[in-house]
N, C-alpha and C positions, 0 to 999 in steps of 0.2 A: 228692362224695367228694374227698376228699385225697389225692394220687397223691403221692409221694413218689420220684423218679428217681434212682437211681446210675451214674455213669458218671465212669470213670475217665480222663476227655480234657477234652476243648476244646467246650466250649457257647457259643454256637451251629455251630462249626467243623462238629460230626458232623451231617450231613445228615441220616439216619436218627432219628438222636433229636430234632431240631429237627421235622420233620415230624411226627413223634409226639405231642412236646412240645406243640404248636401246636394239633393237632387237640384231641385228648382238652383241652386246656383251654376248648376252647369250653362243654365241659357240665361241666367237673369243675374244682378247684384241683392245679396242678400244682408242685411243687416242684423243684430239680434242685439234688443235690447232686454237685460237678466239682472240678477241677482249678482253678488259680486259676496263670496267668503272671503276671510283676509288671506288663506292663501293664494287665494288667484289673479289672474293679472287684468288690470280696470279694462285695455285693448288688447285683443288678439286673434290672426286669422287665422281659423283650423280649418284644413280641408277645404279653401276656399271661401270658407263663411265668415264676414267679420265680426266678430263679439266684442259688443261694449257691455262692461259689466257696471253700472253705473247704482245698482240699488242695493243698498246696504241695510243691515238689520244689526243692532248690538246683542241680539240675543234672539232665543226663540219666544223669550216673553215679551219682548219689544216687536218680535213680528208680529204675535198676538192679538197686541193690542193694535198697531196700524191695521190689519186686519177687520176688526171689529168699528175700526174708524173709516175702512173701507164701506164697511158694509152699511152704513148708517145713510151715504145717499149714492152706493156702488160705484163712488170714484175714489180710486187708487191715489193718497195726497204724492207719494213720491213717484209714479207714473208720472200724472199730472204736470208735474214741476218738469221734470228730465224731456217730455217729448218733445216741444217747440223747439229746441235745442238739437237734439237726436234726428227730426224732419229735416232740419233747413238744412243742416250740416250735412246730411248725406243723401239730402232732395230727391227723399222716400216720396214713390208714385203712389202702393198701396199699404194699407196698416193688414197684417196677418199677425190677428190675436189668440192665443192659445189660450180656450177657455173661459170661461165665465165671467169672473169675479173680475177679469181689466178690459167687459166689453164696452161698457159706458164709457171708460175713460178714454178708451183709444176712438172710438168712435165720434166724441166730440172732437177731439183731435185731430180726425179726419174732416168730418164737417169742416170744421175751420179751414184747414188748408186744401182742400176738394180733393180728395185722394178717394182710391177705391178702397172699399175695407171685406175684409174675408174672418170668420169667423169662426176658429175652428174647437169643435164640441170633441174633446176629448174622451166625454162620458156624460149620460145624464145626473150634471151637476146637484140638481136638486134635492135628486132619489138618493145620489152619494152621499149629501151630507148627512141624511137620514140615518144611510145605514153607518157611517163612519162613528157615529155618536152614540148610537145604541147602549155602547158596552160600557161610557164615562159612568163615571161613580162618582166624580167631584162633582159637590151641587151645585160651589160656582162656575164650576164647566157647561152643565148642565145649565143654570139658568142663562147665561149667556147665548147657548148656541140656539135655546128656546126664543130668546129677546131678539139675536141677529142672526142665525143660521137656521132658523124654520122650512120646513120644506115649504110652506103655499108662500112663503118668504117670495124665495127663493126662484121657484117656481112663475109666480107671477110677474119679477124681474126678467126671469128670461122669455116667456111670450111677448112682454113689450119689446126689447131688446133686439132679440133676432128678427125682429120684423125690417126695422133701420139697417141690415147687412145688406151690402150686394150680393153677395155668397156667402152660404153655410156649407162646414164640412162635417160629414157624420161619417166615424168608425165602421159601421156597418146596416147593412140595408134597415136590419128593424129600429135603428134608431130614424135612418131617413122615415119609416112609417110612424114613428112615435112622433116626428115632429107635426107629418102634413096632418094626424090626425088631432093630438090634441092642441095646435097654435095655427092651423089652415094655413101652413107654408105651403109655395107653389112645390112642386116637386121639381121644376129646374132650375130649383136655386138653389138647390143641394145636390151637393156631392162625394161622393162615399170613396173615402181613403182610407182602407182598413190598415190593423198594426203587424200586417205582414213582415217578416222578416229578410233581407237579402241572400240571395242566390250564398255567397262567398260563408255566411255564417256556418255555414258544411263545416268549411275549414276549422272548425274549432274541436267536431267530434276524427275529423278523419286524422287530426296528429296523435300522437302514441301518448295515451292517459292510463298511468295506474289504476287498478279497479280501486276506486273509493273503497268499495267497505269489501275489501279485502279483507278483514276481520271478521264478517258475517260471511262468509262467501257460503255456508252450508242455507243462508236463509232465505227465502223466495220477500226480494225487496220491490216494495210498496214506495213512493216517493211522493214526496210534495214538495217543491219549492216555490215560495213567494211570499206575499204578506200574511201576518194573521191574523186578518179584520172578520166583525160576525160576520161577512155574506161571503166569506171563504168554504164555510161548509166542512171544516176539517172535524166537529164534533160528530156528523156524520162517518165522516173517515174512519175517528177514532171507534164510535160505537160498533158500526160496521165490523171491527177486528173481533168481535166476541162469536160473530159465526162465520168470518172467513178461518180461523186457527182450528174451526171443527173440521173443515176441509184441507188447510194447509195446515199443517201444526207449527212448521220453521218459517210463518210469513212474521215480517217486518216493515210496521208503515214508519216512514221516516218522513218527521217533519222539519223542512229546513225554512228559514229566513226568519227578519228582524220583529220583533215582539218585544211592547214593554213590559212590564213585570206585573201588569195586572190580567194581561192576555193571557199572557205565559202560564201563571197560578190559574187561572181559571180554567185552561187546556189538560195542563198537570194534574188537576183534581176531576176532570172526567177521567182521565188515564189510571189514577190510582183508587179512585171510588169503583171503578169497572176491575179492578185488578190486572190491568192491563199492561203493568211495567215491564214484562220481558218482551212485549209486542209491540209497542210503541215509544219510538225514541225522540224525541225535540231537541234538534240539531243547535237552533238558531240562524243568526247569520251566516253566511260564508261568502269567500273572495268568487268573481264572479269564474274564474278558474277552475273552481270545485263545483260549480254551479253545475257549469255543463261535464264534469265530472262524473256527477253526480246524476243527472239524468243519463246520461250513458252505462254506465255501471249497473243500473234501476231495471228490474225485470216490467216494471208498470209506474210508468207516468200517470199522474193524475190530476186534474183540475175539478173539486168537489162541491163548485160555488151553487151557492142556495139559489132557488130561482125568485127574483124579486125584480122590481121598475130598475134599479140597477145593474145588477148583472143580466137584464134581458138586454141592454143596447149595448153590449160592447164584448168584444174578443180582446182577451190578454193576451200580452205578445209571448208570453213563454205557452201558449199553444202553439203558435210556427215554431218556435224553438226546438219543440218538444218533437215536432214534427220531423225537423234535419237528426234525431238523433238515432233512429233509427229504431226504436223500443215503441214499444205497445201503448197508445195511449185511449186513457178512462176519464170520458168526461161526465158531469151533470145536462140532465135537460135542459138547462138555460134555451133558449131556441136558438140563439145564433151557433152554438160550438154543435148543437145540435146539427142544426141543418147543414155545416161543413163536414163532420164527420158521416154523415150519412149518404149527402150529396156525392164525395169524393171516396166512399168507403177506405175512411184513412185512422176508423178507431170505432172505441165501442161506446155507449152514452149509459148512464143510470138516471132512475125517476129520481128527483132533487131532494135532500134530506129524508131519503127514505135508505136507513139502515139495511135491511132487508135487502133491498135493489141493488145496493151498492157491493153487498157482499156476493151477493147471486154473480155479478157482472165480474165482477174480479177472481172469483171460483172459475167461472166459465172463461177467461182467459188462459185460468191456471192449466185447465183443461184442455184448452185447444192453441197451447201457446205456437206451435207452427202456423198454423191459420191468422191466427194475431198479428207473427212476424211479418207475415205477408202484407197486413194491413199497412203496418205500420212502415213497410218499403215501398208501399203504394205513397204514401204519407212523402216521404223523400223523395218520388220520383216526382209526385205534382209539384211540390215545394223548388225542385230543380229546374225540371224543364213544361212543368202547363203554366196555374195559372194560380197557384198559391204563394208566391213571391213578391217584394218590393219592387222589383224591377217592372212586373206586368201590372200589378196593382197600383202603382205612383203613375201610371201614364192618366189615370181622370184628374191627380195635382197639376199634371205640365200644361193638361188639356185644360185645365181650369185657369192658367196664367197664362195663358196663350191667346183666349177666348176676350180676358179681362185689360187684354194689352190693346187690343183690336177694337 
């Protein structure tokens, strides 16, 4: 079969689709059609996957606006134009769309040419946008995403939407429930490919890495790596540090990854409103090298997200990550990081935005850090050899194109 991908980003960048991409090409031909930056190349086969990079943007304010032209009757004008072209050419059998915002367009696209179409929900879109926008402060940002990126918008596009899929893919179980119950999706038209990570990602913590903060090495480190959106939870984190240092006094939360400068000051100013500068440091970005560095070096991994309609459907992929590295991990109640950490006892969980909780739970690590490690090699062994890997978790993708071939 001819697999035909949409995706509106950076290939190979999205983890998600690359693991996909990669699998399903081993029995199938895969195509992806993306985003194209001027340094990259318009075709090219990685790892077996062919990438045409055919959609161009002059700016992020020119995506912007196609965006917002997107949204006005949710078809994508430069999808739209590239597919007829991108089908015949490489006489794509199905369209497998990542995400939301290019369901309409690929989906007519299919209609036209009778192809099967799959549909894959990377996260509950609607609730994302919600929280994504929370923290804008520009009013013309603001009235914009009020006029085009509404949640019941949004929301009601996608109950019509997935109904016209042959398949839906959801992250994980409680989004498959989020769908059957508020769009009365059948429940064998979805199927759940979660953002497990590959067996071989080991290999990243088992080569020889300098302790990162070899400079703090006296101080019991607290880690965060990833975005700093509000339903990240890290003001929890941060607050939290004013009765973990009653109990640790050398603790250090460290928060790493990309924030813009109204994130960032707004983070900053809980940290020094609290008086918390020798306790909490904002990293920023780093190269994905430090990354896992950085979690390894970490006496406690943690994932602090708030519990909302967003983060209740989906697992980050730097929780399996977090998993191969060997260290202690601290998540939020969300239900899903819930129910795997408790299910597999491979970490310890805190009640969501709850200061208090969160300090309790990181004190009680501090306390029983052999018992923790144990967890945390429990974490590595499922991750290696049960059932918390890409390798076992992508067999309902193969089984899902195998099904849609036949």
């Amino acid at each position: 079969m001819n697999i035909g991908m949409l995706l509106n980003g950076n290939y190979p960048a999205d983890i998600r689709v690359r693991k996909e991409a990669e699998s399903l090409s081993e029995n199938h031909s895969v195509f992806i059609l993306c985003k194209k930056e001027p340094s990259d190349k318009e075709f090219e086969i990685i790892n077996g996957v062919t990438v045409i990079r055919q959609i161009t943007y002059r700016n992020t304010a020119h995506e912007g606006v196609i965006d917002v032209l997107a949204s006005l009757n949710f078809i994508h004008p430069y999808f739209k134009k590239k597919l007829p072209d991108f089908i015949r050419k490489y006489q794509i059998n199905a369209l497998h769309v990542h995400d939301l915002p290019l369901a309409k367009t690929a989906f007519l696209a299919a209609k036209k040419y009778q192809l099967k179409t799959v549909l894959d929900l990377h996260e509950n879109y609607p609730a994302a946008l919600k929280t994504w926008f929370s923290w804008r402060k520009n009013p013309i940002i603001r009235l914009k995403n009020t006029l085009f990126f509404s949640y019941d918008r949004w929301r009601n596009y996608e109950a019509k939407i997935i109904k016209k899929y042959d398949v839906l893919i959801a992250v994980v179980d409680e989004m498959k429930a989020r769908l059957i119950d508020q769009h009365q999706i059948d429940s064998k038209k979805i199927v759940i490919v979660p953002n497990a990570e590959k067996k071989d990602f080991a290999k990243n913590f088992e080569a020889h890495l300098p302790d990162y903060f070899k400079e703090e090495k006296e101080r019991f480190i607290i880690s965060y790596v990833g975005g700093f959106g509000p339903h990240r939870g890290l003001h929890t984190a941060i607050l939290g540090m004013n009765e973990i240092v009653k109990t640790i006094p050398n603790a250090l939360l460290v928060l790493v990854g990309p924030a813009n400068k109204d994130v960032r000051m707004h983070l900053q100013n809980i940290i020094t409103n609290n008086g918390l500068t020798h306790f909490v440091k904002i990293k920023g970005r780093e190269p994905f090298k430090n990354v896992i560095n950085i979690m390894k070096s970490s006496d406690i991994n943690i994932i602090p997200h708030i519990s909302n309609e967003h983060t209740e459907s989906a697992v980050p992929h730097k929780f399996f990550q977090i998993l191969l590295s060997g260290k202690p991990l601290l998540v939020s109640d969300c239900a899903p990081m819930k129910r795997l950490v408790s299910a597999h006892e491979i970490g310890t969980y805190f009640e969501s935005e709850n200061t208090l909780s969160f300090a309790e739970k990181v004190s009680y690590i501090y306390k029983n850090y052999k018992a923790s490690l144990l967890k945390a090699n429990q974490g590595v062994q499922q991750s290696l050899h049960a059932d918390l890997n890409w390798e076992f978790l992508s067999k309902n993708l193969i089984e899902l194109y195998n099904n849609l071939e036949n």
